[in-house]
C-alpha positions as CSV (number, residue, x, y, z in Angstrom):
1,X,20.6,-3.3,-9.6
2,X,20.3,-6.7,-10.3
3,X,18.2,-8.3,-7.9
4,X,14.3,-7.9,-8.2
5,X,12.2,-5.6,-5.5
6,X,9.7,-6.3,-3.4
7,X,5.6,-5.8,-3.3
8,X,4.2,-4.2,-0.1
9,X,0.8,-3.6,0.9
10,X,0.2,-1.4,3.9
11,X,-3.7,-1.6,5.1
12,X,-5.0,0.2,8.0
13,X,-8.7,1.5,9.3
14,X,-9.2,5.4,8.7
15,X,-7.6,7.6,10.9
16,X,-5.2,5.0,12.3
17,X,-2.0,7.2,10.9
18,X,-1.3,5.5,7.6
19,X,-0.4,8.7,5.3
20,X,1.8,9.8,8.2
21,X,3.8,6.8,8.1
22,X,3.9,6.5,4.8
23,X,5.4,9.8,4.0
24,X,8.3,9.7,6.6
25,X,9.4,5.9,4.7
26,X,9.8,7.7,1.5
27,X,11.5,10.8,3.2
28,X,13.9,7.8,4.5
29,X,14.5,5.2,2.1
30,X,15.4,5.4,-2.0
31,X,14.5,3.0,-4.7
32,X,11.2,2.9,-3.5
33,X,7.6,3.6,-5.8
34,X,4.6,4.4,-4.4
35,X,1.6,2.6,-6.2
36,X,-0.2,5.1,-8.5
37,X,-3.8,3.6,-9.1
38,X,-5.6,4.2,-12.5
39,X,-9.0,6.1,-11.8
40,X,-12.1,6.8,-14.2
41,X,-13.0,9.9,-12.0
42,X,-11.9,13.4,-13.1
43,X,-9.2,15.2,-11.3
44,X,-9.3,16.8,-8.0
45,X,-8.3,20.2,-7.7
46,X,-4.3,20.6,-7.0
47,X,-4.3,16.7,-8.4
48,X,-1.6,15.5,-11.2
49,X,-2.3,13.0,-14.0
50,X,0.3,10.5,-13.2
51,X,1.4,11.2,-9.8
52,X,-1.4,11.2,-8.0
53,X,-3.5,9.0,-10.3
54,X,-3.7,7.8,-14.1
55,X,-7.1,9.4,-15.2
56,X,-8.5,7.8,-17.8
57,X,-11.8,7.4,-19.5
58,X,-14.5,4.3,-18.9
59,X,-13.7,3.1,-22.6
60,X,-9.8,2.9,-21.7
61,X,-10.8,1.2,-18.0
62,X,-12.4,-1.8,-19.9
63,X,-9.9,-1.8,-22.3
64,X,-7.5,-2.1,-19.7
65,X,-10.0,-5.2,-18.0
66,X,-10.2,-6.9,-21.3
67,X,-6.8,-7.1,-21.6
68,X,-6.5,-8.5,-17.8
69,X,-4.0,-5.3,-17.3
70,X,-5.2,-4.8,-13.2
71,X,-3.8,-7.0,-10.6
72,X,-6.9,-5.6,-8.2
73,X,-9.7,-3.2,-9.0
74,X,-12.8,-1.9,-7.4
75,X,-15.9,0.6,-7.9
76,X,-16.4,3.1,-5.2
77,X,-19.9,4.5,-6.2
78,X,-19.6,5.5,-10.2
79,X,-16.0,5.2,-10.3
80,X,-13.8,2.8,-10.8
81,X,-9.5,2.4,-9.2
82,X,-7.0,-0.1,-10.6
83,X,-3.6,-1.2,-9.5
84,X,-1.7,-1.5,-13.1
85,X,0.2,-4.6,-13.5
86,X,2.4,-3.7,-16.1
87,X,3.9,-0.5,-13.9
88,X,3.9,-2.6,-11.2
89,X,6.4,-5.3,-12.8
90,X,8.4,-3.0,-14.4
91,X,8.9,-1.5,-11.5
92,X,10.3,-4.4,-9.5
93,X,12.0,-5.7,-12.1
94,X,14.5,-2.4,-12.3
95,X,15.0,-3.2,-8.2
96,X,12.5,-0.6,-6.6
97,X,10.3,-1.9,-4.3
98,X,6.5,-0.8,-4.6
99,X,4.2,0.4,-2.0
100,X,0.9,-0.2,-2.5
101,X,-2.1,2.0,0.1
102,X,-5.2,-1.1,-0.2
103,X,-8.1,-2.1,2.1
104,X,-8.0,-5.6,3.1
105,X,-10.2,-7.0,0.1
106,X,-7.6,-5.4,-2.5
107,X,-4.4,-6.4,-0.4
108,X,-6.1,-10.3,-0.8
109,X,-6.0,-9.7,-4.1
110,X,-2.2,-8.8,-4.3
111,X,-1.2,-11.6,-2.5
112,X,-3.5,-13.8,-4.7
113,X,-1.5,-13.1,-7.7
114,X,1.8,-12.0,-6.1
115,X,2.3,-14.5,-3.4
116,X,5.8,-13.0,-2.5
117,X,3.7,-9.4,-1.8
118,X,4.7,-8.6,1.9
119,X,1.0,-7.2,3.7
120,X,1.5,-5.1,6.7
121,X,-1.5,-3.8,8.7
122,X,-1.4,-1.2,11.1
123,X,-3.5,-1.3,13.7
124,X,-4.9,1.8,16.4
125,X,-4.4,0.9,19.9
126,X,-8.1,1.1,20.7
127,X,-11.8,1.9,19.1
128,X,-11.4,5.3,21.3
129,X,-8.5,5.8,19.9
130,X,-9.5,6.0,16.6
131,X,-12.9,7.7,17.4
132,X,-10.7,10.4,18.8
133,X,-8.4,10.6,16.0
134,X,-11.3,11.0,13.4
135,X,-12.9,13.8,15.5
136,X,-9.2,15.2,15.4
137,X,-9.3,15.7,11.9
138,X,-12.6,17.8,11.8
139,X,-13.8,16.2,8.1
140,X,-16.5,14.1,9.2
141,X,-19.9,14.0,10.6
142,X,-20.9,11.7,13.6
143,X,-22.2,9.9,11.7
144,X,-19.5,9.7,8.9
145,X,-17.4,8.6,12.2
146,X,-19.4,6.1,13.5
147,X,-19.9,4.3,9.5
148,X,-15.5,4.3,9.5
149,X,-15.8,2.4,13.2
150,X,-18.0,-0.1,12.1
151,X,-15.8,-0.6,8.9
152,X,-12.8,-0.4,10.8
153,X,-13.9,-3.4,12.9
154,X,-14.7,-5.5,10.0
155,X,-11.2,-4.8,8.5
156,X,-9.4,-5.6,12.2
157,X,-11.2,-9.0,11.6
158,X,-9.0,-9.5,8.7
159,X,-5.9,-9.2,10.4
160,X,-4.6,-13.1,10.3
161,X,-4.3,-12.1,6.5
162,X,-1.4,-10.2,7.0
163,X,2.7,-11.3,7.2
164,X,3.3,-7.9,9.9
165,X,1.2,-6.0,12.4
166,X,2.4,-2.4,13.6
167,X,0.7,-1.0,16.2
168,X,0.4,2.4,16.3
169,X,0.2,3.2,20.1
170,X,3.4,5.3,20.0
171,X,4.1,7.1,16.5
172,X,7.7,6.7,16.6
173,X,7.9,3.3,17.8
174,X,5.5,2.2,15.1
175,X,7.6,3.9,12.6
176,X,10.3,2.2,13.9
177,X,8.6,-1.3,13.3
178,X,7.0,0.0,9.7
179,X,10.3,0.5,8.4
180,X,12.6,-2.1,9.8
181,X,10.0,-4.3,7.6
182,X,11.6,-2.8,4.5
183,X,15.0,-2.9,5.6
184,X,14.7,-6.6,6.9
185,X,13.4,-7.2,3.7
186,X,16.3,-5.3,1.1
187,X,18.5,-7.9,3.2
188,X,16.8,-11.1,2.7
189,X,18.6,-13.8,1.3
190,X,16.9,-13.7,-2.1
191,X,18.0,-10.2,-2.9
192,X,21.5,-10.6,-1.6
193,X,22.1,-13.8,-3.3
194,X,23.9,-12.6,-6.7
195,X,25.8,-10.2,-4.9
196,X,26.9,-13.3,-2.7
197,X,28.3,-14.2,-5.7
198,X,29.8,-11.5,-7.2
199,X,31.5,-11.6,-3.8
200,X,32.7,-15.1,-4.4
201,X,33.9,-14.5,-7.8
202,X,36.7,-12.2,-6.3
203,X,38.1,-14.7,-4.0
């Protein structure tokens, strides 16, 4: 593989259908990584060091700051999530592309020090919508519901941010649009270009 892959962000309110999406792209296309973040919080039950997050220490979190190793990080109560930038260039550099699951403030961050990072943001058709689709799920509270509406507003106000919009009013239609992203992507000029040439050279 000699041309470089991409950096994609996908962002999307809770309950708008991310995961569901997400899982069918990988089912579909190869050469393609999924972001692993770095996490100072201990493992989950049924969770595995490495594919579903690094675990490590505080000590090896700051260690990792110091050394300006994150592209994006953030505390969520006493715990801390990085994107790691050395896996992340290693893995573009060897031609997979990288998928990266961010809210809105870590997908600015991306694009601040990747400026080629392509953010999509998928958006529910309507607030019932997604009030219905939480309720669907059965894991939260009214309350728990009503704090992810008021958040998801705020990150629908960031939408101008992004280079693609999906909606998700039909699932397959908007899997349709997720994807053709990637493909439309793999076929850019900028990762055809040497095997333009290697075409050339046979002539």
């Amino acid at each position: 593989m000699d041309s470089k892959g991409d950096i994609f962000v996908l962002s999307a309110p809770s309950g708008a259908g991310k995961s569901t999406l997400i899982k069918r792209l990988f089912d579909d296309l190869d050469r393609l990584s999924f972001s692993v973040s770095f996490t100072t919080r201990l493992p989950r039950e049924g969770e595995v060091d490495g594919r579903d997050y690094f675990f490590i220490d505080d000590a090896a979190f700051d260690d990792m700051l110091a050394k300006n190793g994150f592209v994006e990080w953030v505390q969520v109560y006493q715990h801390r999530y990085g994107t790691g930038k050395a896996w992340i260039r290693d893995r573009i550099d060897n031609g997979f592309d990288v998928l990266l699951d961010l809210e809105t403030d870590g997908a600015k961050r991306i694009k601040e020090k990747f400026p080629d990072a392509i953010l999509i943001f998928l958006l529910p058709p309507s607030a019932q919508s997604l009030t219905d689709r939480l309720r669907g799920r059965g894991k939260d509270t009214e309350e728990q519901i009503n704090i992810r509406l008021e958040y998801a507003k705020h990150e629908l106000e960031c939408w101008d941010n992004y280079d693609y919009l999906v909606l998700n009013e039909d699932l397959e239609s908007a899997y349709q649009g997720f994807k053709s992203i990637f493909v439309s992507a793999r076929t850019a000029k900028k990762r055809v270009a040497q095997a333009v040439q290697k075409v050339l050279a046979t002539f």
